[in-house]
C-alpha positions as CSV (number, residue, x, y, z in Angstrom):
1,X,-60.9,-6.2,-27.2
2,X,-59.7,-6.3,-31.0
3,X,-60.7,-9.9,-31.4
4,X,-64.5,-10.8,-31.9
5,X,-65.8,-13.4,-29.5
6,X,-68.3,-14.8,-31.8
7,X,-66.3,-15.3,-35.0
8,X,-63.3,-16.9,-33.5
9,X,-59.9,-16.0,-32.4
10,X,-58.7,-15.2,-36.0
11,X,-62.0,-12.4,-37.1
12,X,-61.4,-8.8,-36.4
13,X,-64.0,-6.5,-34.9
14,X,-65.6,-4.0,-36.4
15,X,-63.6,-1.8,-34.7
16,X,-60.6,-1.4,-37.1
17,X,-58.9,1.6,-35.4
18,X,-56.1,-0.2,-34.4
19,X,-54.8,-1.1,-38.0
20,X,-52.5,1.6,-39.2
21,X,-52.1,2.0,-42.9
22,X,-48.6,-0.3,-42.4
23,X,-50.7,-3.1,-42.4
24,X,-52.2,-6.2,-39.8
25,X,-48.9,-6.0,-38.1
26,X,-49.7,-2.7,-36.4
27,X,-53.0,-3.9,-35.3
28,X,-51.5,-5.9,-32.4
29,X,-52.7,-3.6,-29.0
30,X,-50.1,-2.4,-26.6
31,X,-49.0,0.6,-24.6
32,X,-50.0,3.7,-25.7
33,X,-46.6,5.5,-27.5
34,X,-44.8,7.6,-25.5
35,X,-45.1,11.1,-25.4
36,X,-41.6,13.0,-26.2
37,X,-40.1,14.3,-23.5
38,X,-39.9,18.6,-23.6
39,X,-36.6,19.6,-24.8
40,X,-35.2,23.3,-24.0
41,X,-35.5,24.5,-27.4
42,X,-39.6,23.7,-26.4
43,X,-39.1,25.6,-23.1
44,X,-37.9,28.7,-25.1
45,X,-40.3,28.4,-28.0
46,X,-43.5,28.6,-25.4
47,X,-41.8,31.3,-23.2
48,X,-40.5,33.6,-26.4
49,X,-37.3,34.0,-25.3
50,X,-34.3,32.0,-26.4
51,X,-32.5,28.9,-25.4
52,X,-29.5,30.5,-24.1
53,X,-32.1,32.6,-22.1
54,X,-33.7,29.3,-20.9
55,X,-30.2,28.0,-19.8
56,X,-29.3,30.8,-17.7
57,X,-32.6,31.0,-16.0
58,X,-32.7,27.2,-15.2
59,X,-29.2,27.0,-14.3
60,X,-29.5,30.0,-11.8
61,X,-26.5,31.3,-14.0
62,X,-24.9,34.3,-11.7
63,X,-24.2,37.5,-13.0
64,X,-27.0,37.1,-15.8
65,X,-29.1,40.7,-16.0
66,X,-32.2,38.3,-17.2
67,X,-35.4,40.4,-15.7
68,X,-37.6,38.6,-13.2
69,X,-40.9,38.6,-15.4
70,X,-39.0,37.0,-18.4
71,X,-37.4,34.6,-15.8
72,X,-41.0,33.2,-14.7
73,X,-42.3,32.9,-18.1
74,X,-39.1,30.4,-18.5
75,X,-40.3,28.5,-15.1
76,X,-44.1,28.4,-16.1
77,X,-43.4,27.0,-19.8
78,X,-40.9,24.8,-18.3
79,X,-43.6,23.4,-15.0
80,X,-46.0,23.7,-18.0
81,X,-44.0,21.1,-20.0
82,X,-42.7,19.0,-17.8
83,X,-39.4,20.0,-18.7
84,X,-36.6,18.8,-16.5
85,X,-32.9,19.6,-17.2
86,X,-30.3,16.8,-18.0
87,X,-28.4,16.6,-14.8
88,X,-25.8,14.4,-16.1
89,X,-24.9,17.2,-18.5
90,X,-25.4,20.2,-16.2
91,X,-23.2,18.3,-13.5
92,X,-20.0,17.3,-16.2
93,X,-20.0,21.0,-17.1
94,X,-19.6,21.7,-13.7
95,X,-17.1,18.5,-12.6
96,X,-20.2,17.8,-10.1
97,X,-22.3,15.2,-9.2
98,X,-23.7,16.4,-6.5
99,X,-23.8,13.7,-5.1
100,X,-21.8,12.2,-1.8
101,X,-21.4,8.1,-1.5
102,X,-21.8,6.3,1.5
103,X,-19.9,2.5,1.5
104,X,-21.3,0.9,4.7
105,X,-20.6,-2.3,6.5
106,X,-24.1,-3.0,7.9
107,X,-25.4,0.3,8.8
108,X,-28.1,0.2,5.9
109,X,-29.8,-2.9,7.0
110,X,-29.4,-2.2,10.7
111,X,-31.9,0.0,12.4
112,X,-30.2,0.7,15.4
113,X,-27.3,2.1,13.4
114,X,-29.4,3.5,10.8
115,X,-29.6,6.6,12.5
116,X,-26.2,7.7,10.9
117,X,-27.6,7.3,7.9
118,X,-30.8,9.6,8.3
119,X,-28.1,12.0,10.0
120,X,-25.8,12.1,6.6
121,X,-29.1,12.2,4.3
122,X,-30.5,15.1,6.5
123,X,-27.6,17.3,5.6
124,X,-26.8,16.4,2.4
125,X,-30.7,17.1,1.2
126,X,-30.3,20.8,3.1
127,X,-27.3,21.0,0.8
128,X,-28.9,19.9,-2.5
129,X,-27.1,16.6,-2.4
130,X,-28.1,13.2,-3.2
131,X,-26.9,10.6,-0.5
132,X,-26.1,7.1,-2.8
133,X,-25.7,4.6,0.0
134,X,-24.1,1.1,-0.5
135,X,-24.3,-2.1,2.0
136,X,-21.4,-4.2,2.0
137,X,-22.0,-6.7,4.3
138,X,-18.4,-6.8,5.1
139,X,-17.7,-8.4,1.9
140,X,-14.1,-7.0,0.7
141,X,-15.4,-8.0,-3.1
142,X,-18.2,-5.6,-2.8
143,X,-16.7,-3.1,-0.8
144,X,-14.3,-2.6,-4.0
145,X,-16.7,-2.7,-6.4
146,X,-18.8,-0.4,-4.6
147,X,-16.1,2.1,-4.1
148,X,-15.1,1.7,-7.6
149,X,-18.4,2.7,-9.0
150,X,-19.0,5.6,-7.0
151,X,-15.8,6.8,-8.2
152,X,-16.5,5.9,-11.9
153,X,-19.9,8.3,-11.1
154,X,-17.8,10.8,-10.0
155,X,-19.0,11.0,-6.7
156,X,-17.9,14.8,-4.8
157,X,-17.1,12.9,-2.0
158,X,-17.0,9.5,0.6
159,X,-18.3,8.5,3.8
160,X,-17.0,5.2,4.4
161,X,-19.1,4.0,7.9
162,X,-19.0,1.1,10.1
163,X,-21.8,-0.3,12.3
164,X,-19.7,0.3,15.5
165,X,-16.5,2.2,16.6
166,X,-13.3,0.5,15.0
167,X,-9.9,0.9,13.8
168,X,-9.7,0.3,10.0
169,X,-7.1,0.0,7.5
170,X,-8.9,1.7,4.3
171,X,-8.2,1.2,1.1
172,X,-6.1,2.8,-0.8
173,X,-8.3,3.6,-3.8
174,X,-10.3,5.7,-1.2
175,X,-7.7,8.2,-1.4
176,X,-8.9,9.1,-5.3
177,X,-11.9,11.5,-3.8
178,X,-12.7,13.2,-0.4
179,X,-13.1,10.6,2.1
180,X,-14.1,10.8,5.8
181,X,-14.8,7.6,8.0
182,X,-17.6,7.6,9.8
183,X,-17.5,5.2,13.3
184,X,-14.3,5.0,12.0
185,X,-10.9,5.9,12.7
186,X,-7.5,5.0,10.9
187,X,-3.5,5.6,12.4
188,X,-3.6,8.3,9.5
189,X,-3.7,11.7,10.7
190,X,-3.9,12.8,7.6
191,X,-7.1,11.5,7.6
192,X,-10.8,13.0,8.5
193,X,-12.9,10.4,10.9
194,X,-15.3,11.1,13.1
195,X,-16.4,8.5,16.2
196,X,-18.1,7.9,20.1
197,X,-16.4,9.8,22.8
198,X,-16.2,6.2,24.6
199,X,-14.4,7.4,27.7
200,X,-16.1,10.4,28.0
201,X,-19.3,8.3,27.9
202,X,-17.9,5.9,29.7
203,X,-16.8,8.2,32.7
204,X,-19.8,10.0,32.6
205,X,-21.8,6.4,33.4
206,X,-19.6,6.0,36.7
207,X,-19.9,9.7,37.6
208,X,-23.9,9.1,37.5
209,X,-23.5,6.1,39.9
210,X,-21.1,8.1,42.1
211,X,-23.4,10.3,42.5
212,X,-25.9,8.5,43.7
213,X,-24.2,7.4,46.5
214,X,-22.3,4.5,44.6
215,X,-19.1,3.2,46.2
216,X,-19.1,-0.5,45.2
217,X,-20.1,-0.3,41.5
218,X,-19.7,-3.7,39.1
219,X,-18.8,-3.5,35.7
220,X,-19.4,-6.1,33.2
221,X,-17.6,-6.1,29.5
222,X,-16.9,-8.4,26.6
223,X,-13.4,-8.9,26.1
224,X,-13.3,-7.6,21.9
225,X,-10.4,-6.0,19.8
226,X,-12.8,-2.9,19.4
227,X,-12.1,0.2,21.2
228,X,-15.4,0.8,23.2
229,X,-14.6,-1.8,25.9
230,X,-11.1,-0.3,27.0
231,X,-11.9,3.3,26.3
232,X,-15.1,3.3,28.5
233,X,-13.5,0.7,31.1
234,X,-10.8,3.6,31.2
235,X,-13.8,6.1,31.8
236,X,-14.6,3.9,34.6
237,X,-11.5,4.1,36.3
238,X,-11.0,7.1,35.7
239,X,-14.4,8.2,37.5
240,X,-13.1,5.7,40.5
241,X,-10.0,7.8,40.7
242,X,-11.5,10.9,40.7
243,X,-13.1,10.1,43.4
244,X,-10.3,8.5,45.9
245,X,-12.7,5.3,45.2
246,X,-10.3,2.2,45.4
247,X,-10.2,0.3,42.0
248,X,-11.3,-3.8,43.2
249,X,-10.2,-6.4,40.3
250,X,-13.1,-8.6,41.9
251,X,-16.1,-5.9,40.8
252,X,-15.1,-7.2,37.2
253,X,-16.8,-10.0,35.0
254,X,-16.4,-10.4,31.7
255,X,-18.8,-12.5,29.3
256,X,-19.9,-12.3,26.0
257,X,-21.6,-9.0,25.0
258,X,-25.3,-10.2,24.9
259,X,-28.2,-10.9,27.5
260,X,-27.2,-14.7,28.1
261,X,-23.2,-13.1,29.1
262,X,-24.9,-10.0,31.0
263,X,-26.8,-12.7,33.2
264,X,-23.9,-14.6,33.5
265,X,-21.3,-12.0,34.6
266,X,-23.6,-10.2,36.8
267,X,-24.9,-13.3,38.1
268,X,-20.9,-13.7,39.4
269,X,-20.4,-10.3,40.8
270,X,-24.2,-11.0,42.8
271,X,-22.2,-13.9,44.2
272,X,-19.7,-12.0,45.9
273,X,-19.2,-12.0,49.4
274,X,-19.7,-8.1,49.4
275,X,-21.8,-7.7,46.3
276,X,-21.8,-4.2,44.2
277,X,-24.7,-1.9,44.6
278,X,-24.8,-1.0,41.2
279,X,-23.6,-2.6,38.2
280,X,-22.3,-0.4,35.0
281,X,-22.6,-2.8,31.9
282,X,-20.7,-2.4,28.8
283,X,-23.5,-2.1,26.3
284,X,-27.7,-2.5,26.8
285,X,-27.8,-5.6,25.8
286,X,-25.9,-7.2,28.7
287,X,-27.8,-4.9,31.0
288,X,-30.6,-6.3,30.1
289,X,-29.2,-9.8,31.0
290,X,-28.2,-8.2,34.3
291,X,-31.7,-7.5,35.0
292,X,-32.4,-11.5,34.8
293,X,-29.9,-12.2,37.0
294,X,-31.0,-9.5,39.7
295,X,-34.4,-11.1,39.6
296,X,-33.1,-14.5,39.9
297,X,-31.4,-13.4,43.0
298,X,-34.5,-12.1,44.5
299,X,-33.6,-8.7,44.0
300,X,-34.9,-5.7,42.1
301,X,-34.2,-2.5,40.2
302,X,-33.2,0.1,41.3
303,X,-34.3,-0.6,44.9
304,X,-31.5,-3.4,45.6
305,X,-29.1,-2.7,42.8
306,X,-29.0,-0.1,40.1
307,X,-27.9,-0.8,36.3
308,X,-26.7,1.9,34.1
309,X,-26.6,0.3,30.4
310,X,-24.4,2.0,27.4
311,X,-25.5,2.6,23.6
312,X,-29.1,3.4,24.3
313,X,-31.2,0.7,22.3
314,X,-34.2,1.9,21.9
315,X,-35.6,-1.7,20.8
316,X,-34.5,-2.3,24.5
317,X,-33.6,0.5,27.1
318,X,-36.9,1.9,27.1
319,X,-38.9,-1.2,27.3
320,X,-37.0,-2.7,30.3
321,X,-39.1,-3.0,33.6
322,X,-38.0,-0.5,35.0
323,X,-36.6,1.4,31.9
324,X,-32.9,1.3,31.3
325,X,-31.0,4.2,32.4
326,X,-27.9,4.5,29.7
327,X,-25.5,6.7,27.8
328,X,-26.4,7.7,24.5
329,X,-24.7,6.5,21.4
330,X,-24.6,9.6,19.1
331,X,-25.3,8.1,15.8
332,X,-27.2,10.9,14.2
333,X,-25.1,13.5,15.2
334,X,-21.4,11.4,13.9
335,X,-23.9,10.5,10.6
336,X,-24.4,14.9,10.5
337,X,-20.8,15.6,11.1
338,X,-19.6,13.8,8.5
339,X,-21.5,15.2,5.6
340,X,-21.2,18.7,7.0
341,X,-17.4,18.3,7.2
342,X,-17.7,17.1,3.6
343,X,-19.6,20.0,2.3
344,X,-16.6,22.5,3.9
345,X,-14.1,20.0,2.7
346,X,-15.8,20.5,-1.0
347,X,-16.5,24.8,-0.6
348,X,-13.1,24.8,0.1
349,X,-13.8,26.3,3.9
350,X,-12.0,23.2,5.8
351,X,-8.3,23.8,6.6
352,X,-7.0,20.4,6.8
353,X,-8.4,17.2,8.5
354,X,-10.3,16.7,11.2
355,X,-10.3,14.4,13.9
356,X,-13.6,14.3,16.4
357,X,-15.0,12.1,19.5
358,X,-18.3,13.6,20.1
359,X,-20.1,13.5,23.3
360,X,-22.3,10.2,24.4
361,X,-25.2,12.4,26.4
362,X,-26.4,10.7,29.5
363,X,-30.4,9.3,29.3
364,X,-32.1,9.0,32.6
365,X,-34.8,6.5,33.4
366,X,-35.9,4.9,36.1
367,X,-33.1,1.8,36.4
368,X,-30.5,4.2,39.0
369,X,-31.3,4.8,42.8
370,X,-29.7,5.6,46.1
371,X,-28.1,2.0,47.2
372,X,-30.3,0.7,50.5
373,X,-28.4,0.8,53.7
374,X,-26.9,-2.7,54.4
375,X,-28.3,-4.7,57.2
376,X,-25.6,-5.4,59.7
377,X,-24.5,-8.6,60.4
378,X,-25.9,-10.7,63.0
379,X,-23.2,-11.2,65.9
């Protein structure tokens, strides 16, 4: 312990090997020193060869004529030492960081988003790249200084995301690196941004309906300034068209965009004198409000009324009873397009910006049947 028990707090053991020849006030214990980290000069000492020679080998120098026995004598002194290689000044010799920033909203601390981020990450780690990822929480303070110390890092490149599909005005100190906006779009086209085929997706929902049988199909939205609700209502009409289905104003609620609304505007279209036999919801969320209101009408899914939902939740499509029929939200793939756009924009292999809506896939369950022949009316 250094102290003995039985002479008091002030005796020494016998054990002096803690007093260094500096006097008592080295004998205080602590952490052991620490061992000096391996320098290159090291590396080349224990592999016999020089440090220029060490450079080029752990560098992967090209056009060096090093032979592949001396080169594995450098990698076994250097595993054998611990050495590692100062990336800061490896990277500054070659105006590289290898690194790409990502400035998000809320993405980070949002699971059902998050899957852009593990879509990014998965393509910058195949590319040797560290993804440095930033939350803002909206907060246009932190957004600045988080884009201002990427760039003071000397980040290759920017993915500036938002948690869903919107129109943003970027800064302008974004335009100091390569930038490309991920859920995000901007009036530039100069600029790169990559987002949800809404009306594709949106389209695709009705066509399933139709295809069922559909005629009389509900939609329910939340009225927002963000363009999924008029880019997949367009979808919607579109599929109506397409098939010489009359458009009916009436087969439209709109309520706030979360189970309480979904109950609430299905709940109204239920009402109707000639109800829908399916209802297309806007996200899954209000679908699964639709669901309550179904069951509160004595109905059920999908033998009474069908329910497509949009954005594929999977803390809630899946679990529904019966599971939640929906279009798919690409998150991963936007999150793999953005990086991989990137990496071109950075070998020099893009030719300009790029602009891309990339399919919502369709995800069957169990929540979309044939609609049950009407009983007729009594005379």
């Amino acid at each position: 312990t250094g102290l003995d028990r039985e002479g008091g707090a002030g005796s020494l053991t016998e054990d002096r090997t803690a007093v260094s020849e500096e006097g008592p006030a080295a004998a205080t214990t602590g952490p052991a020193p620490r061992r000096r980290r391996a320098r290159m000069s090291d590396v080349a000492q224990a592999a016999g060869v020089s440090t220029t020679t060490v450079s080029l080998v752990l560098n992967d120098k090209a056009g060096s004529s090093i032979p592949d026995v001396t080169k594995e004598r450098v990698f076994e002194a250097s595993r054998a030492l611990g050495y590692r290689a100062n990336a800061v000044a490896r990277n500054l010799r070659r105006q590289s960081s290898e690194t790409i920033g990502l400035i998000s909203d809320t993405i980070a601390s949002t699971p059902f988003a998050g899957l852009m981020i593990r879509g990014a990450d998965q393509v910058a780690a195949a590319a040797g790249m560290t993804l440095t990822i930033v939350n803002t929480e909206r907060d246009p303070e932190v957004e600045a200084r988080a884009i201002e110390s990427m760039l003071a890092r000397q980040v290759d490149a920017l993915v500036y995301a938002t948690m869903w599909h919107q129109v943003v005005e970027p800064p302008p100190i974004l335009r100091e690196t390569h930038v490309v906006f991920l859920d995000a779009r901007t009036d530039d086209p100069a600029d790169s941004w990559v987002v949800p085929d809404e009306e594709r997706g949106g389209h695709a929902a009705t066509q399933h309906l139709i295809e069922h049988g559909h005629t009389r199909i509900g939609y329910i939205h939340e009225q927002n300034p963000y363009p999924a609700h008029p880019e997949r209502f367009a979808g919607y009409l579109r599929a109506l068209a397409e098939s010489d289905i009359p458009f009916d104003p009436d087969l439209v609620a709109v309520d706030m965009n979360d189970p309480f609304g979904g109950t609430s505007a299905a709940a109204r279209l239920l009402a109707l004198p000639e109800p829908p036999t399916a209802i297309q919801c806007y996200t899954d969320r209000m679908a699964m409000g639709a669901y309550r209101a179904i069951r509160r009408a004595g109905l059920s899914v999908p033998d009474d009324i069908s329910v497509i939902g949009f954005d594929n939740q999977d803390q809630i499509s899946p679990w529904l009873d019966p599971p939640l029929t929906t279009m798919q939200l690409p998150h991963e793939a936007m999150g793999r397009w953005a990086v991989e756009h990137l990496l071109r924009v950075l070998s020099g292999e893009a030719e300009g910006p790029r602009q891309q809506r990339l399919e919502c896939p369709l995800v069957v369950r169990d929540s979309v049947a044939a609609p049950r022949a009407r009983e007729a009316s009594s005379p």
